[in-house]
C-alpha positions as CSV (number, residue, x, y, z in Angstrom):
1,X,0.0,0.0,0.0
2,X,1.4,3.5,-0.7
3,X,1.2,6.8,0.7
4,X,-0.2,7.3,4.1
5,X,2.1,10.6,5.2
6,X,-1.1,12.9,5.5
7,X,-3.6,9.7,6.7
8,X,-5.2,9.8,3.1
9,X,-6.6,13.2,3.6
10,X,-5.2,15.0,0.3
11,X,-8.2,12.6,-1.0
12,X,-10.2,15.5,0.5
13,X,-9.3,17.9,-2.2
14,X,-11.0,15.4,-4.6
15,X,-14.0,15.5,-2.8
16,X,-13.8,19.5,-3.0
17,X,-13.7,19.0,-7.2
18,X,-16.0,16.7,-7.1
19,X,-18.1,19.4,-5.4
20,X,-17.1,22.7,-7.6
21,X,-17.6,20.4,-10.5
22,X,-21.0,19.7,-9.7
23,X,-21.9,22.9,-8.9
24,X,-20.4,24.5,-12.7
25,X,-22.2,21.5,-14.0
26,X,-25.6,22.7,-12.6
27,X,-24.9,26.2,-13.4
28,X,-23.6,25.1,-17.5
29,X,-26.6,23.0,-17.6
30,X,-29.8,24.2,-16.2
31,X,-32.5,21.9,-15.6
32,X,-30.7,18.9,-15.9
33,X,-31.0,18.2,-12.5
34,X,-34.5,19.2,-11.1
35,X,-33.9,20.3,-7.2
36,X,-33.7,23.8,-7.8
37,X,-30.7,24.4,-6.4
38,X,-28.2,26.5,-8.2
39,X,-25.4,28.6,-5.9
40,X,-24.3,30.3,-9.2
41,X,-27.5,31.4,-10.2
42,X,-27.3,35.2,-11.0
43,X,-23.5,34.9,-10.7
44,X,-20.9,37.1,-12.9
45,X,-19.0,35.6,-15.6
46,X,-16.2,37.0,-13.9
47,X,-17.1,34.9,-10.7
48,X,-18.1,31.8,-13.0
49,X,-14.8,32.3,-14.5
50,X,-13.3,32.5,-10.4
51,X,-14.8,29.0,-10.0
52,X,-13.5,27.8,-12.9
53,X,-10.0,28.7,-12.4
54,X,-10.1,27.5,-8.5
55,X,-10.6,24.2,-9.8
56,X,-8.0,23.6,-11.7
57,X,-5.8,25.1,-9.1
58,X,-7.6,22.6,-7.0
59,X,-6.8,19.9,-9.4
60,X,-3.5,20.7,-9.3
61,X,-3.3,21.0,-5.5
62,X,-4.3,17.4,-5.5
63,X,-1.7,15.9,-7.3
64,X,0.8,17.6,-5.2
65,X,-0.8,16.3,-2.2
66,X,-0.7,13.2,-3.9
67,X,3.0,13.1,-5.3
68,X,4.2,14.6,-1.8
69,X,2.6,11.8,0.2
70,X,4.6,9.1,-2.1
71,X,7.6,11.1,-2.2
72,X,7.4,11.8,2.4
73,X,5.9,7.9,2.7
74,X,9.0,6.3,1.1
75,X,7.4,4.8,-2.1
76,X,9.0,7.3,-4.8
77,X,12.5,8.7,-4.4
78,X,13.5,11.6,-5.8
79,X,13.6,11.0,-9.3
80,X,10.3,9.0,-9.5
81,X,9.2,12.1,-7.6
82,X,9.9,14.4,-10.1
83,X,8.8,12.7,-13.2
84,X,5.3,11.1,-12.2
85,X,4.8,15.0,-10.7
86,X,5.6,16.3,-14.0
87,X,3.6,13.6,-16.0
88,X,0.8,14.2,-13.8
89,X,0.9,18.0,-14.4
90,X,1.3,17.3,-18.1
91,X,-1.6,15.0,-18.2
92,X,-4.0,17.7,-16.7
93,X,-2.6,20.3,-18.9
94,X,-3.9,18.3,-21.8
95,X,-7.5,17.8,-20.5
């Protein structure tokens, strides 16, 4: 098993996406779900915009946690460190 430096909790911050993804998702596509509730409702582009930017920095927040935790727990030294960190950056640059 790998990682365990931070007890697992940088799989918070995926929660959090999970979360601000859901809520864009409402607020790009209204209606699709039929509760009513829409936090961005009357919201700014410029805040939409804020929401969308704060994920990605989220998304990149959590594969830091993630590459730290390896790196602090023993299971990647230094160079595996490096490259899956900058794979894993490259990958989300791509999406």
């Amino acid at each position: 098993m790998s990682g365990g430096f931070f007890d697992y909790d940088q799989y918070r911050i995926n929660g959090i996406i999970d979360a601000v993804e859901g809520v864009l998702d409402k607020h790009e596509h209204p209606g699709a779900d039929d509760d009513g509730w829409n936090p961005l409702a009357g919201s700014t582009p410029e805040t939409v915009e804020a929401f969308q930017q704060g994920l990605h920095t989220l998304r990149q927040a959590a594969i830091y946690a993630q590459r730290f935790d390896w790196f602090l727990s023993g299971d990647d030294g230094e160079e595996a460190f490096l490259r899956r960190l900058k794979n894993d950056l490259d990958l989300l640059e791509k999406k």
